[in-house]
mmCIF file of the N, C-alpha and C atoms, coordinates in Angstrom:
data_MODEL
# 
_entry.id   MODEL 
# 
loop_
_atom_site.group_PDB 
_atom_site.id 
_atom_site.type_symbol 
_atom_site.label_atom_id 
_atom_site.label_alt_id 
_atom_site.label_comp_id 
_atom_site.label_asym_id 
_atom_site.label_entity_id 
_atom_site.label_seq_id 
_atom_site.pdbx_PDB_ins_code 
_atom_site.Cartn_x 
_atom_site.Cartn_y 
_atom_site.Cartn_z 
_atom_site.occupancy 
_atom_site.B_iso_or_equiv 
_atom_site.pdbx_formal_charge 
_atom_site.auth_seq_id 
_atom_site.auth_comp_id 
_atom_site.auth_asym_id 
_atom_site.auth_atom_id 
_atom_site.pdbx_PDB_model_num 
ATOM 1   N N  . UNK A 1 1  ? -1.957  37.149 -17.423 1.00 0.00 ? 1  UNK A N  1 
ATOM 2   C CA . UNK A 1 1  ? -1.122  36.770 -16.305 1.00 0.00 ? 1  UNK A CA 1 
ATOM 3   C C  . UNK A 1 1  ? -1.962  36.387 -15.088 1.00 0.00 ? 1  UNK A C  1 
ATOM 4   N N  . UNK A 1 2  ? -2.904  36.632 -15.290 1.00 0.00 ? 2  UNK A N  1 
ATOM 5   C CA . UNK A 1 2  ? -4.365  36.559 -13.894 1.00 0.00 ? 2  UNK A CA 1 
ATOM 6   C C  . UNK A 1 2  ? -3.992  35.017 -13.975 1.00 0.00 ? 2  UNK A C  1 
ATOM 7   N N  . UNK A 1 3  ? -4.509  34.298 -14.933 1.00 0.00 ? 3  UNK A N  1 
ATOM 8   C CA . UNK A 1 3  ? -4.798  32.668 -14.858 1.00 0.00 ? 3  UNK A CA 1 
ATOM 9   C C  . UNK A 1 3  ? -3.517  32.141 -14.285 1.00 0.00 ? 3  UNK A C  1 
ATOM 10  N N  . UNK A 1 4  ? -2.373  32.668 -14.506 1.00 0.00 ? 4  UNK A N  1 
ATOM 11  C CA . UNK A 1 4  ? -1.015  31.900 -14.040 1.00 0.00 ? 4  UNK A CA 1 
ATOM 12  C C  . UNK A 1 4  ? -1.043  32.329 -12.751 1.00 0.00 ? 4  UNK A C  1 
ATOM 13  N N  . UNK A 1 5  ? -0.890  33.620 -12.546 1.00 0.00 ? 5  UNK A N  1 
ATOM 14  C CA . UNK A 1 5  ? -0.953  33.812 -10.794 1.00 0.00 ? 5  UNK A CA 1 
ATOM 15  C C  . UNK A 1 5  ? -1.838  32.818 -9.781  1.00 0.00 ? 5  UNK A C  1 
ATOM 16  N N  . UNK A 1 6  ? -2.939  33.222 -10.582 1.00 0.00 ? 6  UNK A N  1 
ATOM 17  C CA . UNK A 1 6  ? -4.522  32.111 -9.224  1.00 0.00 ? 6  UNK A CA 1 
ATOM 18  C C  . UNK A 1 6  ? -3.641  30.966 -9.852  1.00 0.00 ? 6  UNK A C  1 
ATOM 19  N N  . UNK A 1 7  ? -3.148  30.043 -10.525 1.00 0.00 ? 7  UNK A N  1 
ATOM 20  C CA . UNK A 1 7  ? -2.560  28.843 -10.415 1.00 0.00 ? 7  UNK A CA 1 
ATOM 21  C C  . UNK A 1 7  ? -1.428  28.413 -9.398  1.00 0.00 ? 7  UNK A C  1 
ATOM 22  N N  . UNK A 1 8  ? -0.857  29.667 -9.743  1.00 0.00 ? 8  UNK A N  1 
ATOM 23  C CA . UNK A 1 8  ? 0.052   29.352 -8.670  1.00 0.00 ? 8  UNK A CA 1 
ATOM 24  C C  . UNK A 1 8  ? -0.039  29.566 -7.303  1.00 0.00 ? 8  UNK A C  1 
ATOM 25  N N  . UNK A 1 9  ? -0.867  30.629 -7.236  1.00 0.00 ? 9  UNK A N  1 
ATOM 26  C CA . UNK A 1 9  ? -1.342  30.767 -5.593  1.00 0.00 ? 9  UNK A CA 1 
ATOM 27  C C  . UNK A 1 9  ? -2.293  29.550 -5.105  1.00 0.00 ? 9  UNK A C  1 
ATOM 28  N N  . UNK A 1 10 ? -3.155  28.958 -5.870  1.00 0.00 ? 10 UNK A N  1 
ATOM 29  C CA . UNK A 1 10 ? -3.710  27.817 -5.597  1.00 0.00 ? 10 UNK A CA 1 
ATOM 30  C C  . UNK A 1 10 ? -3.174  26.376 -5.106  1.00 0.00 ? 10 UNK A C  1 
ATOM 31  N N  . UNK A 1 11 ? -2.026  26.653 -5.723  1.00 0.00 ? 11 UNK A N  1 
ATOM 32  C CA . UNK A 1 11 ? -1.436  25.113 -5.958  1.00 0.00 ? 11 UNK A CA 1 
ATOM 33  C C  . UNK A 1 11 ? -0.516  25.586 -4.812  1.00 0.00 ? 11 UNK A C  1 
ATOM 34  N N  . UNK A 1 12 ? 0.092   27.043 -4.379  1.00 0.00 ? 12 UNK A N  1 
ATOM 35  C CA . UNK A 1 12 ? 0.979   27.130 -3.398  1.00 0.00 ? 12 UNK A CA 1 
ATOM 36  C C  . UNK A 1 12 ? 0.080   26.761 -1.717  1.00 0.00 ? 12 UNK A C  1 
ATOM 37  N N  . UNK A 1 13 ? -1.348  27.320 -2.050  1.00 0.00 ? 13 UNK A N  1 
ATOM 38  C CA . UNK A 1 13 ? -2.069  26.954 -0.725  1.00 0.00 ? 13 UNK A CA 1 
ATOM 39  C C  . UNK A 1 13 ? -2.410  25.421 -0.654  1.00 0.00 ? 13 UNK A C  1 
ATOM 40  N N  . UNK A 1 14 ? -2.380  24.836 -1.755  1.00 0.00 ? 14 UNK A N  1 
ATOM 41  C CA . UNK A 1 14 ? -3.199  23.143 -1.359  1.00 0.00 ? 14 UNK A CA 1 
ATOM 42  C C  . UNK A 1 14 ? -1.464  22.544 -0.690  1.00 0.00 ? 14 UNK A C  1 
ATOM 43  N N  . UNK A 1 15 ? -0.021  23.229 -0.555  1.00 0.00 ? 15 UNK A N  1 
ATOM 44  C CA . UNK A 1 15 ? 0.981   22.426 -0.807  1.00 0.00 ? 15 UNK A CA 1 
ATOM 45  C C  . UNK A 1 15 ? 1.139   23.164 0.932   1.00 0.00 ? 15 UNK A C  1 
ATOM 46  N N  . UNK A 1 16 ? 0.679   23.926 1.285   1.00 0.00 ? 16 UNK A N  1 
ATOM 47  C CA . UNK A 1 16 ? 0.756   24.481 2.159   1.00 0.00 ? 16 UNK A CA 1 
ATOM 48  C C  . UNK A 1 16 ? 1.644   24.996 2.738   1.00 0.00 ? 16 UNK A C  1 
ATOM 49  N N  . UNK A 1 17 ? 2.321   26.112 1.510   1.00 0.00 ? 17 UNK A N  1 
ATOM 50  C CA . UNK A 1 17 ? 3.570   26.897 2.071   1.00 0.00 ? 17 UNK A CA 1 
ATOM 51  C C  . UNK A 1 17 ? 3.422   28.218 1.756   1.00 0.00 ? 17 UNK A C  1 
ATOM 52  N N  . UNK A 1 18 ? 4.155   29.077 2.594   1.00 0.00 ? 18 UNK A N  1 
ATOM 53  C CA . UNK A 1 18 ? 3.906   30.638 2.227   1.00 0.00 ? 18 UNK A CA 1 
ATOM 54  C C  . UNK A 1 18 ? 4.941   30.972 1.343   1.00 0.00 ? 18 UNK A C  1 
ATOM 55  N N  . UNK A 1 19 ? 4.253   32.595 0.803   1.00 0.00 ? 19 UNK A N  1 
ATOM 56  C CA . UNK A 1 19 ? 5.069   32.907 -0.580  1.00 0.00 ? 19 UNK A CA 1 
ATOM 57  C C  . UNK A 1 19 ? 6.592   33.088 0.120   1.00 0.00 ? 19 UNK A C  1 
ATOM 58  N N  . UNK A 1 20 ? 6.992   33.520 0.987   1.00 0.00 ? 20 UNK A N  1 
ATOM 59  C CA . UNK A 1 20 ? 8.142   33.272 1.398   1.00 0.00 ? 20 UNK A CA 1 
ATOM 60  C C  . UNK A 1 20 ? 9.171   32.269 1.130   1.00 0.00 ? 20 UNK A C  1 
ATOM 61  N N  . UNK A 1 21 ? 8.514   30.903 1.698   1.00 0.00 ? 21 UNK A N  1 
ATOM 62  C CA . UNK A 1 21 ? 9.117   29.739 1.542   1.00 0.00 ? 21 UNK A CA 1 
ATOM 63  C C  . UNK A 1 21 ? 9.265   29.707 -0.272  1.00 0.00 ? 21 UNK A C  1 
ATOM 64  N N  . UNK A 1 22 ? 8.113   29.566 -0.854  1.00 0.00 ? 22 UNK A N  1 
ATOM 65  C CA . UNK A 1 22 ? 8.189   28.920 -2.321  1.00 0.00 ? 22 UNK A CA 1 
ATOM 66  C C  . UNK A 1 22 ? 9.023   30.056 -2.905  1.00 0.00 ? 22 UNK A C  1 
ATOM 67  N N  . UNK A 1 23 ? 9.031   31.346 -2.687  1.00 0.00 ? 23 UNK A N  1 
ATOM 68  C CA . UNK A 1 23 ? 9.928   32.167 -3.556  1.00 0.00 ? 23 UNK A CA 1 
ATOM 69  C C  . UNK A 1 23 ? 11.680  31.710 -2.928  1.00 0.00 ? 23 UNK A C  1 
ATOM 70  N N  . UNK A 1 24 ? 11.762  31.400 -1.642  1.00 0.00 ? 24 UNK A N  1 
ATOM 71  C CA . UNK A 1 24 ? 13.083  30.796 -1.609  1.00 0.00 ? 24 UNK A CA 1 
ATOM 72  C C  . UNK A 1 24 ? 13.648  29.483 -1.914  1.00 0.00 ? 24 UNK A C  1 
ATOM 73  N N  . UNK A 1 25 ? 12.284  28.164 -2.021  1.00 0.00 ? 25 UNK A N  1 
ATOM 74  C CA . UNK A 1 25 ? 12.744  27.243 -2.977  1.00 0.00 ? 25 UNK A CA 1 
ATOM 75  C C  . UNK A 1 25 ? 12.775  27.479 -4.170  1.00 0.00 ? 25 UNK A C  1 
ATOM 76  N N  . UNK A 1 26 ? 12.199  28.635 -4.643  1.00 0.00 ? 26 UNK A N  1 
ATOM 77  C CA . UNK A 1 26 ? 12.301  28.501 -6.650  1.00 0.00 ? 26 UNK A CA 1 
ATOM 78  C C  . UNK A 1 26 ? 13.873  29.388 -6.586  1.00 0.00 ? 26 UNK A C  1 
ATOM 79  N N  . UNK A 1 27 ? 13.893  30.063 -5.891  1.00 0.00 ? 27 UNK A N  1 
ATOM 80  C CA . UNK A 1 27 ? 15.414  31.006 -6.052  1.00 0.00 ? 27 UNK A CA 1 
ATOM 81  C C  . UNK A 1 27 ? 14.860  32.075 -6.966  1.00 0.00 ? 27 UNK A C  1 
ATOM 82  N N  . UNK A 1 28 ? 13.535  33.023 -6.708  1.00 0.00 ? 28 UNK A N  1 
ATOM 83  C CA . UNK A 1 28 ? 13.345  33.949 -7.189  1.00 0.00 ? 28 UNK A CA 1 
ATOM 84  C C  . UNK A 1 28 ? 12.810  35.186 -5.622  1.00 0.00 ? 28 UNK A C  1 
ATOM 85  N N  . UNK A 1 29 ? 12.742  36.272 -6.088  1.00 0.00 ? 29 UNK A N  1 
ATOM 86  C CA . UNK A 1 29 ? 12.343  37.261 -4.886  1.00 0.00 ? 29 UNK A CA 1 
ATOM 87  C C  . UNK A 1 29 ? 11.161  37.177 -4.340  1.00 0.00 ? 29 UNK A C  1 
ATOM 88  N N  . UNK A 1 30 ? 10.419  37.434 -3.177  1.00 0.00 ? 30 UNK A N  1 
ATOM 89  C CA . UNK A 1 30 ? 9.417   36.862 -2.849  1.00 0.00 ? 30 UNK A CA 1 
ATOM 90  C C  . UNK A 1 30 ? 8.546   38.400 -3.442  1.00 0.00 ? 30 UNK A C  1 
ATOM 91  N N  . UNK A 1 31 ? 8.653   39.571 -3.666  1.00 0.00 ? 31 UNK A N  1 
ATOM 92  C CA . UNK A 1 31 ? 8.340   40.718 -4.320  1.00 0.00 ? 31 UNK A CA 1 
ATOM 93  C C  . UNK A 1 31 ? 7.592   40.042 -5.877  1.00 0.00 ? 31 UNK A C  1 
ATOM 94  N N  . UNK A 1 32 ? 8.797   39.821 -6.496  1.00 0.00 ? 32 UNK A N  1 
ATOM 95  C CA . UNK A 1 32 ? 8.405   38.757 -8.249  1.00 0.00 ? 32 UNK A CA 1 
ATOM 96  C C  . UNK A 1 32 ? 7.370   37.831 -7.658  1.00 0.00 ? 32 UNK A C  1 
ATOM 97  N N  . UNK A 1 33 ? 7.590   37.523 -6.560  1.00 0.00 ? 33 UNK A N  1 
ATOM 98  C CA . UNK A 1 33 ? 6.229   36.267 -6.528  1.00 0.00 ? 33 UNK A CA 1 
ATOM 99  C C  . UNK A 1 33 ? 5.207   36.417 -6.347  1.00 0.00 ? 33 UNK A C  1 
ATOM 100 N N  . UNK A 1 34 ? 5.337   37.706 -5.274  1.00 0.00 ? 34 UNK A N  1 
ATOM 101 C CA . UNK A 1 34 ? 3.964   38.417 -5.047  1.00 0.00 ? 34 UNK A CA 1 
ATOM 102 C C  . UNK A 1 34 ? 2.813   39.034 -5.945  1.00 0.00 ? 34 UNK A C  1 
ATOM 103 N N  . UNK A 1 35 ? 4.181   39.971 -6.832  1.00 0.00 ? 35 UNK A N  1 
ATOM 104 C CA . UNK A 1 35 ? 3.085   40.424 -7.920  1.00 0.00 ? 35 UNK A CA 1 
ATOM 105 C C  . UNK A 1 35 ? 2.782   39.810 -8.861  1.00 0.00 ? 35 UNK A C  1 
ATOM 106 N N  . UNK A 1 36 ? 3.186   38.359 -9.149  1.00 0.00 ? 36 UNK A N  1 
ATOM 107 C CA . UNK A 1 36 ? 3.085   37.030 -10.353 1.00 0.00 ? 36 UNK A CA 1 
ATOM 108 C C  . UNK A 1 36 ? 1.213   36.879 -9.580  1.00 0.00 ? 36 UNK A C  1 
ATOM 109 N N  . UNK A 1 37 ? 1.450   36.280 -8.583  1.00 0.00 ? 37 UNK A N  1 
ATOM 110 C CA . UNK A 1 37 ? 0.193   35.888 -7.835  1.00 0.00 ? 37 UNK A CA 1 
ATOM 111 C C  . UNK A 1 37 ? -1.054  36.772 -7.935  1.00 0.00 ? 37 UNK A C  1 
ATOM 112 N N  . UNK A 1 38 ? -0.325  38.092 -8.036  1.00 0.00 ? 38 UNK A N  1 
ATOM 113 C CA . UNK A 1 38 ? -1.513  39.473 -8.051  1.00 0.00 ? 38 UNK A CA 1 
ATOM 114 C C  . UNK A 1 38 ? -1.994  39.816 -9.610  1.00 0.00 ? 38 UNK A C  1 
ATOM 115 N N  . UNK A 1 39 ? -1.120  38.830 -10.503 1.00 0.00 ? 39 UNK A N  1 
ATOM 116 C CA . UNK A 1 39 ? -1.332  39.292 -11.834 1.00 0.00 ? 39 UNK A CA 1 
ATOM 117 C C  . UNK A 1 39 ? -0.693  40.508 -12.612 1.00 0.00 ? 39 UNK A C  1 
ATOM 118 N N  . UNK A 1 40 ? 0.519   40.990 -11.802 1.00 0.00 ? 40 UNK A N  1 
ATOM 119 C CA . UNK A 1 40 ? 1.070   42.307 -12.226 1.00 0.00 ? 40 UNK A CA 1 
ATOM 120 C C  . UNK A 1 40 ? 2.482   41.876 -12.739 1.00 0.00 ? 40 UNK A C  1 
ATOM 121 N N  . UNK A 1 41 ? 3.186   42.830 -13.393 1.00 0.00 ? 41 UNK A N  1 
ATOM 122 C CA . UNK A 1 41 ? 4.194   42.409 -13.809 1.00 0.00 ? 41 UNK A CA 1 
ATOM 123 C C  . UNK A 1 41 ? 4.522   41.699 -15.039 1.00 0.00 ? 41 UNK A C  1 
ATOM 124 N N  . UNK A 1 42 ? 5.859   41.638 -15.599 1.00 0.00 ? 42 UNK A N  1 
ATOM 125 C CA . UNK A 1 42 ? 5.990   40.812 -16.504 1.00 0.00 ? 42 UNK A CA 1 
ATOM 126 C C  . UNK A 1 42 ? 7.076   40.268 -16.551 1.00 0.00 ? 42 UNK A C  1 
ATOM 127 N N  . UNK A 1 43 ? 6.947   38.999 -15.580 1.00 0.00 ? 43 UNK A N  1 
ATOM 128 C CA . UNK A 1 43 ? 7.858   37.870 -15.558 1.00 0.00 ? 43 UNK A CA 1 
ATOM 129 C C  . UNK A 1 43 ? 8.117   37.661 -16.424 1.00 0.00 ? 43 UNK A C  1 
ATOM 130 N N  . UNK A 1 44 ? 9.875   36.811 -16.548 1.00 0.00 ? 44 UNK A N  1 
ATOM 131 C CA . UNK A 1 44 ? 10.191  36.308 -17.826 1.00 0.00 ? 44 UNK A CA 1 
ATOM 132 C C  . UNK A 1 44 ? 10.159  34.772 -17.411 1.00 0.00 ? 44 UNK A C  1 
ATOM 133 N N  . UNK A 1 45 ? 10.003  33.974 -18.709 1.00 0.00 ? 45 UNK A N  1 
ATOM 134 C CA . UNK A 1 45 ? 9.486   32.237 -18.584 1.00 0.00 ? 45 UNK A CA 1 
ATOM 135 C C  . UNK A 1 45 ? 10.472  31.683 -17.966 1.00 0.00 ? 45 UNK A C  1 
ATOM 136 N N  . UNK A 1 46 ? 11.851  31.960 -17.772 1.00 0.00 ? 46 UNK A N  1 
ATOM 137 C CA . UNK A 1 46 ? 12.882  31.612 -17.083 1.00 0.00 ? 46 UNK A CA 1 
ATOM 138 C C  . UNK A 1 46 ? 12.181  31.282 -15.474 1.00 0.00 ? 46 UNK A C  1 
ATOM 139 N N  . UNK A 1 47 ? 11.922  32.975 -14.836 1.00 0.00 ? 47 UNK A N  1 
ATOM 140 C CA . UNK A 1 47 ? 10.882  32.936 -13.736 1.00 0.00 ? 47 UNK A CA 1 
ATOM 141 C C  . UNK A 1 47 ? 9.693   32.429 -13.409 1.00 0.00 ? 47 UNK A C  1 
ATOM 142 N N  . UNK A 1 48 ? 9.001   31.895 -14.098 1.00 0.00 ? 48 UNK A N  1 
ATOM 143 C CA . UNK A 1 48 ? 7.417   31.186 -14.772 1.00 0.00 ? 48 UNK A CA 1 
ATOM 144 C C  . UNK A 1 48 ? 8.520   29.811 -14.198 1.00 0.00 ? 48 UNK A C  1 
ATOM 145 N N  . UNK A 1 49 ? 9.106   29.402 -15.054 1.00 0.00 ? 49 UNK A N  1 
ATOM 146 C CA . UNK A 1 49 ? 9.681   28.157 -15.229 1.00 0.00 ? 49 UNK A CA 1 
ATOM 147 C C  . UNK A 1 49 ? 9.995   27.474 -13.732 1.00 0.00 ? 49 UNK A C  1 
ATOM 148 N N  . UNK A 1 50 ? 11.174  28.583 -12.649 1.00 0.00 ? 50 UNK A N  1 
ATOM 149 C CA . UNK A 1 50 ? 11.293  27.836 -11.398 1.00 0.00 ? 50 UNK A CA 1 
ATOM 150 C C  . UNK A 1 50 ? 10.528  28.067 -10.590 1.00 0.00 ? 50 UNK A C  1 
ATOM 151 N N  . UNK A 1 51 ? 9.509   28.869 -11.018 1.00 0.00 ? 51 UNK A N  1 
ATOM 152 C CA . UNK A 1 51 ? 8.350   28.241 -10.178 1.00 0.00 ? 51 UNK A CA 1 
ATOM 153 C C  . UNK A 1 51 ? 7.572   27.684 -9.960  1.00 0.00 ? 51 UNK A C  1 
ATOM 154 N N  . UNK A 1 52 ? 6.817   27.062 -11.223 1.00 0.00 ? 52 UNK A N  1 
ATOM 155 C CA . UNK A 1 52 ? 6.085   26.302 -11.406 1.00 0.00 ? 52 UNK A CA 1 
ATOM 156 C C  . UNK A 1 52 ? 6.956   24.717 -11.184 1.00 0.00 ? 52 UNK A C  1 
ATOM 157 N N  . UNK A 1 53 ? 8.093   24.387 -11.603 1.00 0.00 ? 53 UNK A N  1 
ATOM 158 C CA . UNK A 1 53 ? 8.591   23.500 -11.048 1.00 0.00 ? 53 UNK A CA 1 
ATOM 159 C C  . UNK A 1 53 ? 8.981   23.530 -9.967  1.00 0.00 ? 53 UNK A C  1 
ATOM 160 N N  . UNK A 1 54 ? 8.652   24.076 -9.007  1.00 0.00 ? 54 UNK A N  1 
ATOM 161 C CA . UNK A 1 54 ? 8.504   23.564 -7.247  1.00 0.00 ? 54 UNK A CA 1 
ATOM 162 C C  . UNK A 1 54 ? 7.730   23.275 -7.226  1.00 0.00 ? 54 UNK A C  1 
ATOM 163 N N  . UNK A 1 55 ? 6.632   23.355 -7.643  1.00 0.00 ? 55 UNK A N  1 
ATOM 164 C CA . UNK A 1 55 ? 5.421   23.765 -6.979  1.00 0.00 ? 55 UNK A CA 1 
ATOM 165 C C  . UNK A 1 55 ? 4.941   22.071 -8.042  1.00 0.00 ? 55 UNK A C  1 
ATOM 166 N N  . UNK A 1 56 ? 5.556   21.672 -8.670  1.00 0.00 ? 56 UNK A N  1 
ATOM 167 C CA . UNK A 1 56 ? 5.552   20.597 -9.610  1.00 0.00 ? 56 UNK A CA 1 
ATOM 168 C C  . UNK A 1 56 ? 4.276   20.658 -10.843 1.00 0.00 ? 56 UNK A C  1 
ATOM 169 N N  . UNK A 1 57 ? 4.686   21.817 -11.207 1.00 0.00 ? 57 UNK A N  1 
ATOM 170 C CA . UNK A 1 57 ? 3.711   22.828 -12.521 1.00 0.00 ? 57 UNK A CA 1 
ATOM 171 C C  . UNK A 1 57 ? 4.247   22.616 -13.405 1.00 0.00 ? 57 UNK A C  1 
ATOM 172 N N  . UNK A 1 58 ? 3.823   22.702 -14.639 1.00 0.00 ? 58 UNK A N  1 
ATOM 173 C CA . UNK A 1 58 ? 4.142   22.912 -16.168 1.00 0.00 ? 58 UNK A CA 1 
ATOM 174 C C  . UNK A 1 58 ? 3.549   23.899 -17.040 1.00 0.00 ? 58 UNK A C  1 
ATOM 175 N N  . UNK A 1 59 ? 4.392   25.171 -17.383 1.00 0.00 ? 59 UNK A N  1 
ATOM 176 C CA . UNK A 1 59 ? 3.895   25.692 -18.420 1.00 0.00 ? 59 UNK A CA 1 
ATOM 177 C C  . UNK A 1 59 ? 3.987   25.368 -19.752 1.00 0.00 ? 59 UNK A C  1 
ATOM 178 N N  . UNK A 1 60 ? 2.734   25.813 -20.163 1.00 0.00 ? 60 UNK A N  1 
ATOM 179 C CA . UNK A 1 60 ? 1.884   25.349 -21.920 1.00 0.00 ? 60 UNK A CA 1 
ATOM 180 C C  . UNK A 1 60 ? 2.090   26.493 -22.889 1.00 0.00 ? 60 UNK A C  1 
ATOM 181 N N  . UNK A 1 61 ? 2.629   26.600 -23.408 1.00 0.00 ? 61 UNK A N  1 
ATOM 182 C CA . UNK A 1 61 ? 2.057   27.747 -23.990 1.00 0.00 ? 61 UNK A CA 1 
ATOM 183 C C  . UNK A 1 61 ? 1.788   27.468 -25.687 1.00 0.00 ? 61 UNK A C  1 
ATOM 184 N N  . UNK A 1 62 ? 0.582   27.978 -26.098 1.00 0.00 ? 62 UNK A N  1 
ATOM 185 C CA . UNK A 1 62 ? -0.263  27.503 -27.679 1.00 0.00 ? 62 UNK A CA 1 
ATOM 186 C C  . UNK A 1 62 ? -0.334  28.912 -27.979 1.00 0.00 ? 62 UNK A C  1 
ATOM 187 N N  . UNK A 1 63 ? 0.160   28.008 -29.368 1.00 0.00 ? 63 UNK A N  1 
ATOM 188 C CA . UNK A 1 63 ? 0.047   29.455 -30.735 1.00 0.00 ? 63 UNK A CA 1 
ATOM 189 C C  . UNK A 1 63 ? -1.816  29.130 -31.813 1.00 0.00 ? 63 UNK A C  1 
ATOM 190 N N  . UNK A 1 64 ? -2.449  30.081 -31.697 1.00 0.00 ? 64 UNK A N  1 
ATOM 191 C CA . UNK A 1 64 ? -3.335  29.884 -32.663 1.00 0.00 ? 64 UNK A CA 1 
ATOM 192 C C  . UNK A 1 64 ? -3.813  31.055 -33.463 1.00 0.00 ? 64 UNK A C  1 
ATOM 193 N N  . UNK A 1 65 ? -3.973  30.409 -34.888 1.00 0.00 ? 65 UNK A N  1 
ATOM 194 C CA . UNK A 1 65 ? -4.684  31.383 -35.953 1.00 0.00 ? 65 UNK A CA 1 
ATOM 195 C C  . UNK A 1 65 ? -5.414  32.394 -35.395 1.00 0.00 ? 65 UNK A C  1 
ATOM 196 N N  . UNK A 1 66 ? -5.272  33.497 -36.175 1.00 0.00 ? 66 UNK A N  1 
ATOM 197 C CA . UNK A 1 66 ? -6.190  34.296 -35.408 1.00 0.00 ? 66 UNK A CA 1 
ATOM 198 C C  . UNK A 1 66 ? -7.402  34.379 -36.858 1.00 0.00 ? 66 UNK A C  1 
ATOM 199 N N  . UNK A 1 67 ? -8.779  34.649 -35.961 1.00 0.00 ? 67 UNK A N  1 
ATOM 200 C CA . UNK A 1 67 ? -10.107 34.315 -37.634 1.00 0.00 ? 67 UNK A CA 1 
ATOM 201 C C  . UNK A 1 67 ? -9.660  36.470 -38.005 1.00 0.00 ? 67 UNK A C  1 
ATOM 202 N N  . UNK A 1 68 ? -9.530  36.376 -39.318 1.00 0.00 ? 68 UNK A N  1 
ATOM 203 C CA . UNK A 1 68 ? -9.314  37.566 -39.482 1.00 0.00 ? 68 UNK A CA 1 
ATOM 204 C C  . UNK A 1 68 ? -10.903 37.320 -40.908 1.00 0.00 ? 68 UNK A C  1 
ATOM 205 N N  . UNK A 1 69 ? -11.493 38.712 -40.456 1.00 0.00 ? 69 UNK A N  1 
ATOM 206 C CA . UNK A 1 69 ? -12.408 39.291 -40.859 1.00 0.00 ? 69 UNK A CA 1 
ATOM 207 C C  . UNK A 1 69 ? -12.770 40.069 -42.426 1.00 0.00 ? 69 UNK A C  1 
# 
């Protein structure tokens, strides 16, 4: 969850709005946004989802083999 948070806190500072604002354009709590950003928590992709589309993000998510031993 580290890599999604620094993404989104990154992309929220180059757009230059506080977590305030972007947690009230995505229509999620600014608390959920805080600890998304801090890496804590476990958002559901619903929440992932309107936020990264403000912020005009896309989540990826890849399935791979795992090498078993």
């Amino acid at each position: 969850m580290d890599k999604v948070g620094n993404a989104i806190k990154e992309r929220r500072k180059i757009l230059k709005i506080t977590q305030r604002t972007l947690a009230e354009l995505a229509g999620v709590g600014i608390n959920t946004l805080t600890k998304i950003e801090r890496g804590e928590g476990n958002p559901t992709i619903e929440v992932l989802e309107k936020i990264l589309d403000t912020l005009g993000l896309e989540l990826q998510i890849g399935i791979k083999q795992r090498n078993e031993s």
